[in-house]
RODO-2510 file (C-alpha; in nm, 4 decimals, decimal comma):
residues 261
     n   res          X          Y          Z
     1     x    -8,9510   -23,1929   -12,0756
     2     x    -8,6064   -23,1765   -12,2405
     3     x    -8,2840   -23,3794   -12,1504
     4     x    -7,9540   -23,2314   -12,1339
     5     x    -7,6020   -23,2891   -12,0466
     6     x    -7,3719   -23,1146   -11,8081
     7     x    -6,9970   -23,2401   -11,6640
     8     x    -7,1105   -23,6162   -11,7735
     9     x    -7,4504   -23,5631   -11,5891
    10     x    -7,7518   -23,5694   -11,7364
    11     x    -8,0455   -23,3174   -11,6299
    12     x    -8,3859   -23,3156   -11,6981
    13     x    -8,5801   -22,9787   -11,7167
    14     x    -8,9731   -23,0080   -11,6498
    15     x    -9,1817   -22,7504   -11,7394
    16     x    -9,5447   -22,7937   -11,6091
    17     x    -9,8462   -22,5766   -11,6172
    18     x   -10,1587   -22,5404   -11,5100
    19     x   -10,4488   -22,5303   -11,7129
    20     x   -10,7360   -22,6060   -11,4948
    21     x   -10,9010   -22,2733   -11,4763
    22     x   -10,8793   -22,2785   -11,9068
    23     x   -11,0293   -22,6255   -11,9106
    24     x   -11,2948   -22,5166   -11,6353
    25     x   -11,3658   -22,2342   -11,8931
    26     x   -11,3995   -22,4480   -12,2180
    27     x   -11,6006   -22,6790   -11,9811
    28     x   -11,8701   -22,3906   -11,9415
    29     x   -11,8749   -22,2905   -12,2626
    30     x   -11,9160   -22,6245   -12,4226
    31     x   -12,1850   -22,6768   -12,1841
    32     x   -12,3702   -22,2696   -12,2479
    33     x   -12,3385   -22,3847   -12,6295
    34     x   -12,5264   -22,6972   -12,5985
    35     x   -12,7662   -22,5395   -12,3782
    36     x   -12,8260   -22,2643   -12,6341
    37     x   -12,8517   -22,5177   -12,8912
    38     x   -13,1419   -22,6568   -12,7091
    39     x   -13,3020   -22,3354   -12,6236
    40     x   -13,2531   -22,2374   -13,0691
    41     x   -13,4244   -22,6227   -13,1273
    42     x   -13,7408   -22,5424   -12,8858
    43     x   -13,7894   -22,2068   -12,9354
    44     x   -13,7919   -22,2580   -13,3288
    45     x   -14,0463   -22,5533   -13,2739
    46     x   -14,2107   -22,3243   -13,0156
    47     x   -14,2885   -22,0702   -13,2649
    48     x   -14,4505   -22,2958   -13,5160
    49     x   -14,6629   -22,4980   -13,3779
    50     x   -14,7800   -22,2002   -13,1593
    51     x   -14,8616   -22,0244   -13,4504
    52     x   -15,0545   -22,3308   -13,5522
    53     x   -15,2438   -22,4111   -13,1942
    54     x   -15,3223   -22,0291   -13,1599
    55     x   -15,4709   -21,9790   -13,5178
    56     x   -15,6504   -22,3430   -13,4993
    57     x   -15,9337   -22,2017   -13,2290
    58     x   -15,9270   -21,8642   -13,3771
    59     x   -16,0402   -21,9832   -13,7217
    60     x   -16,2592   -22,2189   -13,5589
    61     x   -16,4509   -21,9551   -13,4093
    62     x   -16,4684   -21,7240   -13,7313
    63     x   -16,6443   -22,0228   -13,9158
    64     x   -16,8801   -22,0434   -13,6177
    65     x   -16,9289   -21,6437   -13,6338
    66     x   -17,0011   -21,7079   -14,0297
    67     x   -17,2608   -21,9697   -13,9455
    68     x   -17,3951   -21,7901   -13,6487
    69     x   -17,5185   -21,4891   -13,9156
    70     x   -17,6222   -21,6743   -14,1885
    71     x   -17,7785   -21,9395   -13,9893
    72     x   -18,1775   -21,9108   -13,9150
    73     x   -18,2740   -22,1846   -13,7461
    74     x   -18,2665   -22,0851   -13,3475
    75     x   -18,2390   -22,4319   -13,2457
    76     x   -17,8928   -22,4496   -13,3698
    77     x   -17,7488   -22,1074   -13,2197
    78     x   -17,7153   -22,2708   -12,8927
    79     x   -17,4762   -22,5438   -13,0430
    80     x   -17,2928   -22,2119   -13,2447
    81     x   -17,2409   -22,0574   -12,8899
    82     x   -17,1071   -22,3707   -12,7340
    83     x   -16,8656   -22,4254   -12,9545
    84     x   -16,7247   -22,0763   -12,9796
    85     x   -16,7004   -22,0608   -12,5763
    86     x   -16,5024   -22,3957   -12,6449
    87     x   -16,2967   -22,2801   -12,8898
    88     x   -16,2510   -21,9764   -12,6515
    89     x   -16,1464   -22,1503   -12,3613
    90     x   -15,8973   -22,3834   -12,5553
    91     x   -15,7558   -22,0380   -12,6715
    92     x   -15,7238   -21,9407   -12,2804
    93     x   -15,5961   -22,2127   -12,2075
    94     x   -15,2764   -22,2259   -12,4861
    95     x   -15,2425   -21,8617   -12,3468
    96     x   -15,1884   -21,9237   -11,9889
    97     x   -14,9774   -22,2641   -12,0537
    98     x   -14,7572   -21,9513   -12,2657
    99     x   -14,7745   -21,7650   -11,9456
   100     x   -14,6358   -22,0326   -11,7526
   101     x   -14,3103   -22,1172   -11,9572
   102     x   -14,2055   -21,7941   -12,0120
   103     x   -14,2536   -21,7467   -11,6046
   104     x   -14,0788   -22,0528   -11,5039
   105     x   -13,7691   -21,9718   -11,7864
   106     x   -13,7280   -21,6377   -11,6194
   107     x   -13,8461   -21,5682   -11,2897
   108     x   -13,5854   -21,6479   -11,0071
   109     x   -13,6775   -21,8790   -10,6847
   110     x   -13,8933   -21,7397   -10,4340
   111     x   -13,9106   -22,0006   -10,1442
   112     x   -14,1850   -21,9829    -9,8943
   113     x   -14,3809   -22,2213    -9,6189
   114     x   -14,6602   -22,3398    -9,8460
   115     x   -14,9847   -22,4883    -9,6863
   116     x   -15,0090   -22,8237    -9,9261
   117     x   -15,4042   -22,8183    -9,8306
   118     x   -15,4598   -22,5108    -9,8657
   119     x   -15,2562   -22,4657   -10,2413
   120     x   -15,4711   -22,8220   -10,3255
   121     x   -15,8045   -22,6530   -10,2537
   122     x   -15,7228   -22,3423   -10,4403
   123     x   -15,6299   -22,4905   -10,7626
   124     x   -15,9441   -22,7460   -10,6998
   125     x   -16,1514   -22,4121   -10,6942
   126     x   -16,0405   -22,2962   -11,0293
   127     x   -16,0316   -22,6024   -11,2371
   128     x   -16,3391   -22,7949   -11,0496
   129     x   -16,5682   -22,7187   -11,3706
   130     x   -16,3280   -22,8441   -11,6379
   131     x   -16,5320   -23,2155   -11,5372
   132     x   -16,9069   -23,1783   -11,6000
   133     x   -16,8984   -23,5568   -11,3974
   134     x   -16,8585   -23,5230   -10,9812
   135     x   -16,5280   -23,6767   -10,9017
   136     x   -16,4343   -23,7908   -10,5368
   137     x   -16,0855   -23,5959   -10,4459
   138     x   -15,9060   -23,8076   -10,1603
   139     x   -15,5957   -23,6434    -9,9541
   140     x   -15,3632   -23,8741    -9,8126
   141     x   -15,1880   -23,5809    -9,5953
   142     x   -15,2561   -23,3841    -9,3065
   143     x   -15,4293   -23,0253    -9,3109
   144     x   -15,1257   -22,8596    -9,1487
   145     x   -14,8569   -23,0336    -9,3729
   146     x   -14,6748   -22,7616    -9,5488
   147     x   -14,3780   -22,7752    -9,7989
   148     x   -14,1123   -22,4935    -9,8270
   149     x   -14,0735   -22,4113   -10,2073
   150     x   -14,1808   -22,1709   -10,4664
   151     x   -14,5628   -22,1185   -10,4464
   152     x   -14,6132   -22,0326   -10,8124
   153     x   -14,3666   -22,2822   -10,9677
   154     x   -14,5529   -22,5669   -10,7648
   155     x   -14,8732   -22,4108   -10,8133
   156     x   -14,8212   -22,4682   -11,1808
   157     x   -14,6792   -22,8174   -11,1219
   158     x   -14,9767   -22,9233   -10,9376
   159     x   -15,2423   -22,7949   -11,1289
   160     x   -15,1476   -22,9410   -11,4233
   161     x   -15,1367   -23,2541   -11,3145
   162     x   -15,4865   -23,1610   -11,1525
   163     x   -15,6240   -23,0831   -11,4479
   164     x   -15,5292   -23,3505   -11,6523
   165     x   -15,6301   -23,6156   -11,3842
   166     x   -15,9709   -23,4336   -11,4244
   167     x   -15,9919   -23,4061   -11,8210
   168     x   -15,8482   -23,7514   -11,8864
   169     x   -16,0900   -23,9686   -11,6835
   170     x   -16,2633   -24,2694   -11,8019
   171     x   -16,6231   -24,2290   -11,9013
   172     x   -16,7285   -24,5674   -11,8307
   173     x   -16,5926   -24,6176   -11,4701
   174     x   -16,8778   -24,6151   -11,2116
   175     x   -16,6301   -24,4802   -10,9912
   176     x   -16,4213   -24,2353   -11,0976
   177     x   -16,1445   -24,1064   -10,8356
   178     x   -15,8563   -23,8546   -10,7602
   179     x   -15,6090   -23,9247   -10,5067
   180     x   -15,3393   -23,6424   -10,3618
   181     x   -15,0574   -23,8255   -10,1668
   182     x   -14,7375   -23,6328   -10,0011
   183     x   -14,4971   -23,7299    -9,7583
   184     x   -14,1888   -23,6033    -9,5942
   185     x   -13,8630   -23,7772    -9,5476
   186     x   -13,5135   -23,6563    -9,4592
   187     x   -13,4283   -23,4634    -9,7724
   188     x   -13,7358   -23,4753    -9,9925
   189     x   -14,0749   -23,4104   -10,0287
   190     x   -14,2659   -23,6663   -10,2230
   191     x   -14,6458   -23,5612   -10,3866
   192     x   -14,8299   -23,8008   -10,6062
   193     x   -15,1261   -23,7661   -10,8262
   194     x   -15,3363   -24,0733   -10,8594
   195     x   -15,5847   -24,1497   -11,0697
   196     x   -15,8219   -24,4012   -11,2587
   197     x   -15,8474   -24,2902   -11,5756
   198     x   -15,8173   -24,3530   -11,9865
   199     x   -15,4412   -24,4191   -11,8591
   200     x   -15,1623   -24,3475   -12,0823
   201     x   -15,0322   -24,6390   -12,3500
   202     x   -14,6873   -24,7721   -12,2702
   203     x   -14,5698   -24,6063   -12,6184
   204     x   -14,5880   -24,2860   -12,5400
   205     x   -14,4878   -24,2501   -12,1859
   206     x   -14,1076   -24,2029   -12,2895
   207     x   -14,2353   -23,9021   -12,5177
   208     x   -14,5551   -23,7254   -12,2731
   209     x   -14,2743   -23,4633   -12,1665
   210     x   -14,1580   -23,3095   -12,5039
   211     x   -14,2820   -23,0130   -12,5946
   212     x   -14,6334   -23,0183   -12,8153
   213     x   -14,6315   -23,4229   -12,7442
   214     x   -15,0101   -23,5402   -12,7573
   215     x   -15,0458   -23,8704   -12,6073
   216     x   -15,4388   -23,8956   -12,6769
   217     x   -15,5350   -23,7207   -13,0056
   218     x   -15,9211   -23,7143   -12,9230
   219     x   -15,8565   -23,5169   -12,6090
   220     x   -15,7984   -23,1443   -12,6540
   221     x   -15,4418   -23,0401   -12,5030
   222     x   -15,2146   -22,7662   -12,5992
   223     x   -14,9477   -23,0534   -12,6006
   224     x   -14,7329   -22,7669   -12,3803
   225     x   -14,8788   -22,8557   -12,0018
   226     x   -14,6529   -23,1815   -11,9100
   227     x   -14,3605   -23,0245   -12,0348
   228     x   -14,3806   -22,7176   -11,8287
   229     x   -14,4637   -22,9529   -11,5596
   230     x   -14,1259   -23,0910   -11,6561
   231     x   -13,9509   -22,7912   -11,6912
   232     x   -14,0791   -22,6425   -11,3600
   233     x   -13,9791   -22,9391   -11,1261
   234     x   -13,5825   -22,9363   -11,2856
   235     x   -13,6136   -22,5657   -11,2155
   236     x   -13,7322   -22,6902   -10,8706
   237     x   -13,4337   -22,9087   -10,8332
   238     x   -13,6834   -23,2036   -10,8303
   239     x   -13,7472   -23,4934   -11,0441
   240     x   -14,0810   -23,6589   -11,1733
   241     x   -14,1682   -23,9818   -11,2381
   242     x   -14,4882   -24,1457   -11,4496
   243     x   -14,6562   -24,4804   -11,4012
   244     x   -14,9474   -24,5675   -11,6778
   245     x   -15,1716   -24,8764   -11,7157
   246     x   -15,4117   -24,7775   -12,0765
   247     x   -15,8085   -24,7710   -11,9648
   248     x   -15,6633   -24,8612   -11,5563
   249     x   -15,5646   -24,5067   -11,4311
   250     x   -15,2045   -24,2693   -11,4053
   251     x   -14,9582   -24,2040   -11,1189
   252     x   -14,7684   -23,9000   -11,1278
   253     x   -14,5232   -23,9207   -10,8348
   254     x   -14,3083   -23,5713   -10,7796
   255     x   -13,9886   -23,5406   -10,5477
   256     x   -13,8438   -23,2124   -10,4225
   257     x   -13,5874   -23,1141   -10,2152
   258     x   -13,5762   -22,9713    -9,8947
   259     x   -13,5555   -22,5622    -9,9306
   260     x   -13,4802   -22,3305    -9,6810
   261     x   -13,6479   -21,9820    -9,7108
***
């Protein structure tokens, strides 16, 4: 603004303009830098300890191999092969959780009417021998209560959580137990996964969704699974929530929004 004088008046001259769309801009690019930044940090922290966890059963079961061959007594064989098929399916396992991140990062949304039940029994199917122990499984839902999302992205979600509610239980509990909640309110869906297990100690529960976090180091994890879990319910538009109790049990408790196909 500049002040000037004309026939003893004085006049001010306001120039104004707008800049909204140019902040709007820097806004977005501020905001694609950081999340490039964070994309750079993972990916670079990605790469090496994937290097490491894919190498670790690999030259676990070359040693095995070694000892297989040179190895004569029969009675140990058995133990050789056990440990390779471990070793193996820790392998498969890293692989698929690879799978799944690289799915959820670039696939787009495909919404659908999703029998909960029927999902739950499927994953149950395919992950019911991860336990050699029998564990009760308890539904508090109905058989026709269904949940409009994307199939794979929850299917991920959910068996992870499975999975680990599985692996994680306590060996000394007479009675170990599983329990799938979900309800429906206005806006949200809510599932929970319930269990009473090893539990998760109070120090770590801030940390269990970073990538390659191991809460338990005697357990075998690729350290990747809760943070896809993560990762798949923000690309869900949902949040998810963790209650712990160490050697009482773990409550995983997801919301999601209401989708229309």
């Amino acid at each position: 603004a500049s002040v000037f004088e004309v026939n003893g008046k004085k006049y001010i001259i306001d120039v104004n303009r707008n800049i909204s769309e140019r902040k709007n801009f820097e806004r977005r690019l501020k905001e694609q830098n950081e999340e490039l930044q964070k994309i750079n940090s993972e990916l670079d922290r990605f790469v090496y300890s994937a290097s490491h966890d894919l190498r670790a059963p690999l030259r676990s079961m070359l040693g095995l191999v070694q000892l297989f061959r040179v190895d004569d007594d029969a009675s140990k064989k058995e133990d050789y092969l056990k440990r390779m098929e471990k070793s193996l399916n820790n392998l498969d396992k890293f692989i698929q959780d690879i799978i799944n991140y690289s799915r959820n990062s670039r696939l787009e949304l495909e919404v659908e009417e999703i029998n909960l039940y029927e999902l739950i029994n499927d994953i149950l199917e395919d992950i019911k021998y991860e336990n050699p122990r029998t564990i009760p499984i308890y539904a508090n839902y109905s058989a026709d209560f269904t949940i409009k999302s994307d199939k794979k992205r929850l299917s991920i979600v959910l068996s992870n959580l499975l999975s680990n509610a599985l692996r994680y239980q306590n060996p000394d509990r007479e009675s170990p137990m599983v329990k799938i909640s979900a309800e429906l309110s206005d806006k949200f869906y809510f599932i929970s996964i319930e269990d009473n297990g090893i539990g998760i100690g109070n120090e770590h529960l801030e940390k269990i969704f970073q990538m390659f976090y191991r809460a338990h180091d005697k357990k075998v994890g690729t350290g990747l699974g809760l943070y896809i879990v993560k990762e798949t319910v923000s690309m869900l538009k949902g949040e998810i929530e963790v209650d712990s109790v160490l050697s009482e049990g773990t409550k995983f408790r997801i919301k999601l929004p209401l989708i229309n196909p």
